[in-house]
PDB file as gemmi writes it, atoms N, CA and C in Angstrom:
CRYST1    1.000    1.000    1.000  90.00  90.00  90.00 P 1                      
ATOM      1  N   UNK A   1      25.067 -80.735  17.568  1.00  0.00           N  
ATOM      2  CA  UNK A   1      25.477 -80.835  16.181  1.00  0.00           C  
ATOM      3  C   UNK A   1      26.747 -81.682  16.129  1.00  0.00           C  
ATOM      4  N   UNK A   2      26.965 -82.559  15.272  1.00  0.00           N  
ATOM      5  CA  UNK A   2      28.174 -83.531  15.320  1.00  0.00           C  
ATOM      6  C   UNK A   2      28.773 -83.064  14.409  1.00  0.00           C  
ATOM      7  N   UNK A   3      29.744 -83.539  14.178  1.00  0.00           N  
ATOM      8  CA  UNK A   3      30.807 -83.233  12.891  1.00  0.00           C  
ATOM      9  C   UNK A   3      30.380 -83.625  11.663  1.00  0.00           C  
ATOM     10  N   UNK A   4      30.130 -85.201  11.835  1.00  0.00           N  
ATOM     11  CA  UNK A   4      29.259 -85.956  10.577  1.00  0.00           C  
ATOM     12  C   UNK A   4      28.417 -85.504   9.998  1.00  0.00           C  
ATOM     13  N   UNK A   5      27.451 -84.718  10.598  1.00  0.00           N  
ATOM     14  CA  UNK A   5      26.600 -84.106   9.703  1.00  0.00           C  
ATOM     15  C   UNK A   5      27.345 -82.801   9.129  1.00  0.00           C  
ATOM     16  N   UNK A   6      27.909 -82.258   9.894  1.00  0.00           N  
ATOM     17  CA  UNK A   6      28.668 -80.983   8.815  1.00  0.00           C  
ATOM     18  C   UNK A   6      29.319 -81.447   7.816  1.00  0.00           C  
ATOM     19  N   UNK A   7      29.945 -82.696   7.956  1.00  0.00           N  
ATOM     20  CA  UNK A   7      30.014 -83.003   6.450  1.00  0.00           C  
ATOM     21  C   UNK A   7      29.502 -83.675   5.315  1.00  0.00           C  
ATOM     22  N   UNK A   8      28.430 -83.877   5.810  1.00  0.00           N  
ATOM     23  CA  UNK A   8      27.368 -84.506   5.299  1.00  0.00           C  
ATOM     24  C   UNK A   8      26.488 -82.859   4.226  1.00  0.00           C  
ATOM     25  N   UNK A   9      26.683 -82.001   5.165  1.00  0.00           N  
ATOM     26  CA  UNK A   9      26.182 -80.942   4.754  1.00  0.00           C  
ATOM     27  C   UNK A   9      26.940 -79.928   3.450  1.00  0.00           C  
ATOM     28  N   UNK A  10      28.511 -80.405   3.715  1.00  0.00           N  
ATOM     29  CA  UNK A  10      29.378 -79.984   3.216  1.00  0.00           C  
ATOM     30  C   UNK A  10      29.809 -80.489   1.581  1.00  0.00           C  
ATOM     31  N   UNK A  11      29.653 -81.748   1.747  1.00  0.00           N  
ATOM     32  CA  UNK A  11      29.412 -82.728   0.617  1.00  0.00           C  
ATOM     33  C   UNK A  11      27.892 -82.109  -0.625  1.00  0.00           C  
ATOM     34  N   UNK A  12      27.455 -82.229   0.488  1.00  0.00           N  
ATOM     35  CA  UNK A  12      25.610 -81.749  -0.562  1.00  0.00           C  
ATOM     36  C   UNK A  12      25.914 -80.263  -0.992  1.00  0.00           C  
ATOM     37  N   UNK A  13      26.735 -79.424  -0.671  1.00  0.00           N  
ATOM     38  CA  UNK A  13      26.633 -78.191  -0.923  1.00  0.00           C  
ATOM     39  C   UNK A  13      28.099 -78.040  -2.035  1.00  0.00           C  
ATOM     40  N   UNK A  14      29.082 -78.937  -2.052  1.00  0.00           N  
ATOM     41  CA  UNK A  14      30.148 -79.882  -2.812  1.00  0.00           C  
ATOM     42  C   UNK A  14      29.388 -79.590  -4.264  1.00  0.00           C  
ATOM     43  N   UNK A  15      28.619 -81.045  -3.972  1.00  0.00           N  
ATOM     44  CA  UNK A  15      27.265 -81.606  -5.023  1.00  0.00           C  
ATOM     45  C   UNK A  15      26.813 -81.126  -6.115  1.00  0.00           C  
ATOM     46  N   UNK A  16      26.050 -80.350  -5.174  1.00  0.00           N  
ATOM     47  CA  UNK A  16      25.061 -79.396  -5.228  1.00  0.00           C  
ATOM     48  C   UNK A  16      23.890 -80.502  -5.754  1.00  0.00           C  
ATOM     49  N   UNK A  17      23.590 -81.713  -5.390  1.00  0.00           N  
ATOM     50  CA  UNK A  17      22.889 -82.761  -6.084  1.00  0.00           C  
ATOM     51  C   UNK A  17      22.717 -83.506  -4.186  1.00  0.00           C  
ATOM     52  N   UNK A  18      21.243 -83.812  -4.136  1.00  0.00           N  
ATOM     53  CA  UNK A  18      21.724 -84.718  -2.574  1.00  0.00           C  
ATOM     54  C   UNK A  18      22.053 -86.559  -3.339  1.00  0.00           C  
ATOM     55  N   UNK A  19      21.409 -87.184  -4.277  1.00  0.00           N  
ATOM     56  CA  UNK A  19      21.801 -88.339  -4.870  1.00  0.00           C  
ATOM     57  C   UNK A  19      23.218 -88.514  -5.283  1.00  0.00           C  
ATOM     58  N   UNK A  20      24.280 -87.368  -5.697  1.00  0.00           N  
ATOM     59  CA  UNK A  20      25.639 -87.671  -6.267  1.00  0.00           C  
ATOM     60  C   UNK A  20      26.131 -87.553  -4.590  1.00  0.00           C  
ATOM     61  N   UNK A  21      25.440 -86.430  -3.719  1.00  0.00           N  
ATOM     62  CA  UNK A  21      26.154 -86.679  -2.354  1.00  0.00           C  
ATOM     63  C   UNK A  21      26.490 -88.058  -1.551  1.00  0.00           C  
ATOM     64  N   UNK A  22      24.886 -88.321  -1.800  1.00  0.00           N  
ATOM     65  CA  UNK A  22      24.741 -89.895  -1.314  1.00  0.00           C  
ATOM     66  C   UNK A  22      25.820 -90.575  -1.382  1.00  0.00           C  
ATOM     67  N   UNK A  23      25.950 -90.756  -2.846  1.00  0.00           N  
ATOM     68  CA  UNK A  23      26.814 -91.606  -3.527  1.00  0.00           C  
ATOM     69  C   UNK A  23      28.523 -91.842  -3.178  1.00  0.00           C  
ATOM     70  N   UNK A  24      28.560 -89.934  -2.981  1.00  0.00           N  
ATOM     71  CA  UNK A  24      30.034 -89.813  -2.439  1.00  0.00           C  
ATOM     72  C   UNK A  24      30.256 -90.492  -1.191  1.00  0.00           C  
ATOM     73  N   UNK A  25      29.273 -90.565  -0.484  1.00  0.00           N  
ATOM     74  CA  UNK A  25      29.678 -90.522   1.090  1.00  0.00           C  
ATOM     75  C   UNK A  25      28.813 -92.104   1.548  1.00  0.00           C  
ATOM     76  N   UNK A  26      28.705 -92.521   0.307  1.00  0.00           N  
ATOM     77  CA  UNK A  26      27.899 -94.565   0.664  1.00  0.00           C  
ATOM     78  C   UNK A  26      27.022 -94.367   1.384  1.00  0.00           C  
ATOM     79  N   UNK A  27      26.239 -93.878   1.041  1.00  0.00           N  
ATOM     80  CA  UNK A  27      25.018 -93.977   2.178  1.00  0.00           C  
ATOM     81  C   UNK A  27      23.566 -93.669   0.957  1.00  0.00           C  
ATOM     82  N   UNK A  28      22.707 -94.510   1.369  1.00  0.00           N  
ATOM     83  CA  UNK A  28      21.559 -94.173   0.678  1.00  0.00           C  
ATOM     84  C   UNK A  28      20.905 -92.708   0.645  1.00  0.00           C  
ATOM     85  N   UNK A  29      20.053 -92.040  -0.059  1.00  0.00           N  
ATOM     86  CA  UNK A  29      19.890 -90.661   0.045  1.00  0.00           C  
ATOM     87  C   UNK A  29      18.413 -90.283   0.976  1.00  0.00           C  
ATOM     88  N   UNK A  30      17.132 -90.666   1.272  1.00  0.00           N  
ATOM     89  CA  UNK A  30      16.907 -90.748   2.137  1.00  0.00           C  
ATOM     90  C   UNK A  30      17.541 -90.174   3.617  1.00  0.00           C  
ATOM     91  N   UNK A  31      18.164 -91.040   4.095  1.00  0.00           N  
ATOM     92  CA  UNK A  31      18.505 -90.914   5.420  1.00  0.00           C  
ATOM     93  C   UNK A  31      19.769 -89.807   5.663  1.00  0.00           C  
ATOM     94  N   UNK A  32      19.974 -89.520   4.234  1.00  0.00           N  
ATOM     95  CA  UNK A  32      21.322 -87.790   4.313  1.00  0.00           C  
ATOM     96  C   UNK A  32      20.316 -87.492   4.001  1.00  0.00           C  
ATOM     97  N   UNK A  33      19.139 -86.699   3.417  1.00  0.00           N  
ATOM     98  CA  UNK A  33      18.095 -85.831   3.348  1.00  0.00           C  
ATOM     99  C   UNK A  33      17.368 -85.403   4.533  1.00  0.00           C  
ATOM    100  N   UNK A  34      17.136 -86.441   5.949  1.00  0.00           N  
ATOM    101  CA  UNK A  34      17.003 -86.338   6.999  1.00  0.00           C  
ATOM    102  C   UNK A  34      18.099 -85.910   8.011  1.00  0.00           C  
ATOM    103  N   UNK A  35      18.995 -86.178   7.804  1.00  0.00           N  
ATOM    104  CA  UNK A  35      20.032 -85.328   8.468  1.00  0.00           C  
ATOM    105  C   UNK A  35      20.166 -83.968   8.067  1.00  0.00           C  
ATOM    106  N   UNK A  36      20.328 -83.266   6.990  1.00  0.00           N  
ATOM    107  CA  UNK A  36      20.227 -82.369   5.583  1.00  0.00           C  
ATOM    108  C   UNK A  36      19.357 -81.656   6.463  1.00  0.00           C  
ATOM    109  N   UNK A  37      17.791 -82.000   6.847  1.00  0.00           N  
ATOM    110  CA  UNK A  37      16.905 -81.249   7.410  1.00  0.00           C  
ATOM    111  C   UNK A  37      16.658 -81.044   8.793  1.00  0.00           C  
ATOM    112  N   UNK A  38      17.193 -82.114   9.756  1.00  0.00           N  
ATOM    113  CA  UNK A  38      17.755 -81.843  10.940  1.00  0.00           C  
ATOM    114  C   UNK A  38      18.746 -80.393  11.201  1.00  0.00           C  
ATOM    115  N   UNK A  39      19.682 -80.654  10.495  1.00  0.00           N  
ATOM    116  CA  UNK A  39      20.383 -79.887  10.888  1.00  0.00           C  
ATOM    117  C   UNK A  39      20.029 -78.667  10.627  1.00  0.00           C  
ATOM    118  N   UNK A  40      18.894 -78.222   9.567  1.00  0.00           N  
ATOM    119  CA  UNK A  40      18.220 -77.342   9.339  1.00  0.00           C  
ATOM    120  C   UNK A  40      17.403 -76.729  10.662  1.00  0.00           C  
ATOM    121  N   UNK A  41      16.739 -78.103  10.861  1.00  0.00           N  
ATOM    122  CA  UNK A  41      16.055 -77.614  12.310  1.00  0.00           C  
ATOM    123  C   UNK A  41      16.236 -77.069  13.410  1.00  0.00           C  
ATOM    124  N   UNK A  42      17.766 -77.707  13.804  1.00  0.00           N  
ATOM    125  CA  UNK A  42      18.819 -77.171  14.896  1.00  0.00           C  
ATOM    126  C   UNK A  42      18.597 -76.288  14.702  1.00  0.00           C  
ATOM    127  N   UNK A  43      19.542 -75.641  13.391  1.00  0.00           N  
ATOM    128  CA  UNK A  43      19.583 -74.270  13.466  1.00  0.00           C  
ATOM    129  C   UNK A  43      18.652 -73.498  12.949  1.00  0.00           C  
ATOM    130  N   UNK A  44      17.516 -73.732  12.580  1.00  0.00           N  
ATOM    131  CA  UNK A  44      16.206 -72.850  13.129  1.00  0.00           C  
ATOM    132  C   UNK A  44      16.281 -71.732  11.597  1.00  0.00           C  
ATOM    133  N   UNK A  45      17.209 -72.035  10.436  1.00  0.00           N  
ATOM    134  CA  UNK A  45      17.198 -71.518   9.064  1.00  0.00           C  
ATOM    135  C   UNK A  45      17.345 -73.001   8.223  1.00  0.00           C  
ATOM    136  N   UNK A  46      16.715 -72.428   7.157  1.00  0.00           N  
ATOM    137  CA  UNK A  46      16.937 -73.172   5.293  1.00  0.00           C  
ATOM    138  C   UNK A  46      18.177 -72.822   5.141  1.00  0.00           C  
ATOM    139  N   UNK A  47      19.106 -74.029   4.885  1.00  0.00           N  
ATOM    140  CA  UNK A  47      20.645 -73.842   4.167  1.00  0.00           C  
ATOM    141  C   UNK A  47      20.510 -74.508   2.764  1.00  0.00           C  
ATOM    142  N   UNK A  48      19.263 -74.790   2.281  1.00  0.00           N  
ATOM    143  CA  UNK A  48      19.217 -75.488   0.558  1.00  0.00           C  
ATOM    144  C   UNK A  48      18.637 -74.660   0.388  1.00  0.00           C  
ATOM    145  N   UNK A  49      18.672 -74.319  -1.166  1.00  0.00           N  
ATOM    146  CA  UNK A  49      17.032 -73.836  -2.102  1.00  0.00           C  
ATOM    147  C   UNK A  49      16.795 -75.178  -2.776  1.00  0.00           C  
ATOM    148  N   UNK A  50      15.620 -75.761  -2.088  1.00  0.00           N  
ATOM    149  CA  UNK A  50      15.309 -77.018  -3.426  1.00  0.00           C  
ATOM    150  C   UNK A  50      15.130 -76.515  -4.335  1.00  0.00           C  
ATOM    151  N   UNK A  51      14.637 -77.304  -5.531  1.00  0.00           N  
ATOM    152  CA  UNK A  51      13.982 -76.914  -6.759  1.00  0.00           C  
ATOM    153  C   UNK A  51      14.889 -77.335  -7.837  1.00  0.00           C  
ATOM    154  N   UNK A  52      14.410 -78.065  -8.850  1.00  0.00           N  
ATOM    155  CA  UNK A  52      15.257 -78.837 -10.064  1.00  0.00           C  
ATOM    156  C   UNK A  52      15.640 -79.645  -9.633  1.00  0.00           C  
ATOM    157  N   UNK A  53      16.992 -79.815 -10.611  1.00  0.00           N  
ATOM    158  CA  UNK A  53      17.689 -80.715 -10.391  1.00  0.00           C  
ATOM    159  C   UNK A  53      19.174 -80.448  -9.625  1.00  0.00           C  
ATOM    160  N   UNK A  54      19.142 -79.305  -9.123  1.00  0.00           N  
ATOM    161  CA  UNK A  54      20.082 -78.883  -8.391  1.00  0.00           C  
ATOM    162  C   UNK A  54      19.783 -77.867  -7.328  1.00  0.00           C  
ATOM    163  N   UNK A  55      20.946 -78.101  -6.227  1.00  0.00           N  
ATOM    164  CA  UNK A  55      20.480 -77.601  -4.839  1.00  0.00           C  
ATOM    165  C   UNK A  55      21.258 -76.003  -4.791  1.00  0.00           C  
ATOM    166  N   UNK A  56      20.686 -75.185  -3.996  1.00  0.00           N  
ATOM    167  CA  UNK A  56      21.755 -73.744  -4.135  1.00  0.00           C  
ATOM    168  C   UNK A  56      21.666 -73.639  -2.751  1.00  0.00           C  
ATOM    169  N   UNK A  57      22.690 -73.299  -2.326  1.00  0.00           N  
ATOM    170  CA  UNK A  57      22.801 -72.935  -1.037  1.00  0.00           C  
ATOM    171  C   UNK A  57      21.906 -71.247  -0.616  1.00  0.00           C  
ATOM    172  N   UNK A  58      21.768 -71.170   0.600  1.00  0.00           N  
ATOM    173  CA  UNK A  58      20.635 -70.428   1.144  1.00  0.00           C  
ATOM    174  C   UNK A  58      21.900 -69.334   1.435  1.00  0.00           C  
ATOM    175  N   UNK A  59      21.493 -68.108   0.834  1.00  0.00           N  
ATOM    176  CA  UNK A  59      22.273 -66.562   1.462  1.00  0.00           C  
ATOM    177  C   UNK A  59      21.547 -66.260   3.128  1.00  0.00           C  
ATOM    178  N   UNK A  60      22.427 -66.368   4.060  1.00  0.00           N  
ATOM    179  CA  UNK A  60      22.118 -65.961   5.453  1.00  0.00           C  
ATOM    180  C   UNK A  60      22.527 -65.213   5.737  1.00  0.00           C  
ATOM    181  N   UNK A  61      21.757 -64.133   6.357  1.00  0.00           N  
ATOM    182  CA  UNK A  61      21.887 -62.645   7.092  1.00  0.00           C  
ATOM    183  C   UNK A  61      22.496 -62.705   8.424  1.00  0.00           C  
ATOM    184  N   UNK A  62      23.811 -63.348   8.705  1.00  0.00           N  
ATOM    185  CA  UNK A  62      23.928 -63.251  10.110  1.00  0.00           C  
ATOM    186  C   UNK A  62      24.537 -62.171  10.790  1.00  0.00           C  
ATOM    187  N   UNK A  63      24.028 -61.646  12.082  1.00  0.00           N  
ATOM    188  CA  UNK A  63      24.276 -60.888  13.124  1.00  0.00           C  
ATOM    189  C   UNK A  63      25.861 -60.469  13.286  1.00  0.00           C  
ATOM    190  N   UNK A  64      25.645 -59.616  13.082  1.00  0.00           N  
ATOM    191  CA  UNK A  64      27.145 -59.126  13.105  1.00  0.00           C  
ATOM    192  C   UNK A  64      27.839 -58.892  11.897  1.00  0.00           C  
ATOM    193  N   UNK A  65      27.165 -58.558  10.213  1.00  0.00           N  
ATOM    194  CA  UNK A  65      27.953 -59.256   9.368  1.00  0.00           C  
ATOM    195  C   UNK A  65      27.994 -57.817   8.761  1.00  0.00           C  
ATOM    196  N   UNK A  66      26.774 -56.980   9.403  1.00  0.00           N  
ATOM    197  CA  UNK A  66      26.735 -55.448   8.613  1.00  0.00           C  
ATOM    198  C   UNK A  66      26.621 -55.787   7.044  1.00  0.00           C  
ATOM    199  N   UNK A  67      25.241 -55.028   6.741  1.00  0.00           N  
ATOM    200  CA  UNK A  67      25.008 -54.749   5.297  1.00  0.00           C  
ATOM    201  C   UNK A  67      23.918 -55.157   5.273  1.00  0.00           C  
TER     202      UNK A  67                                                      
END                                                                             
């Protein structure tokens, strides 16, 4: 995992839009949507809810967090 994409990830969740992310960070949206889902893959959970026109970040149950 690099840094770049955490903020790549950080920006979209900023957003909450991946096209205004794009925009922030000069890069076409495409190829941050593929990173966006990489890094998804790494870590083996969904950190978006698609759907609309806006993105919500994913509630994660992690280990250790009790409740």
């Amino acid at each position: 995992m690099e840094f770049r994409t955490l903020h790549y990830f950080l920006t979209v969740a900023q957003e909450r839009n991946i096209t205004r992310a794009a925009e922030k960070l000069h890069m076409a949206q495409p190829p941050l949507t593929r990173q966006i889902k990489r890094l998804e893959e790494e870590l083996g959970v969904p950190l978006l809810i698609r759907g609309g026109r806006q993105l919500l970040l994913q509630a994660l149950d992690l280990p250790g967090e009790g409740g």
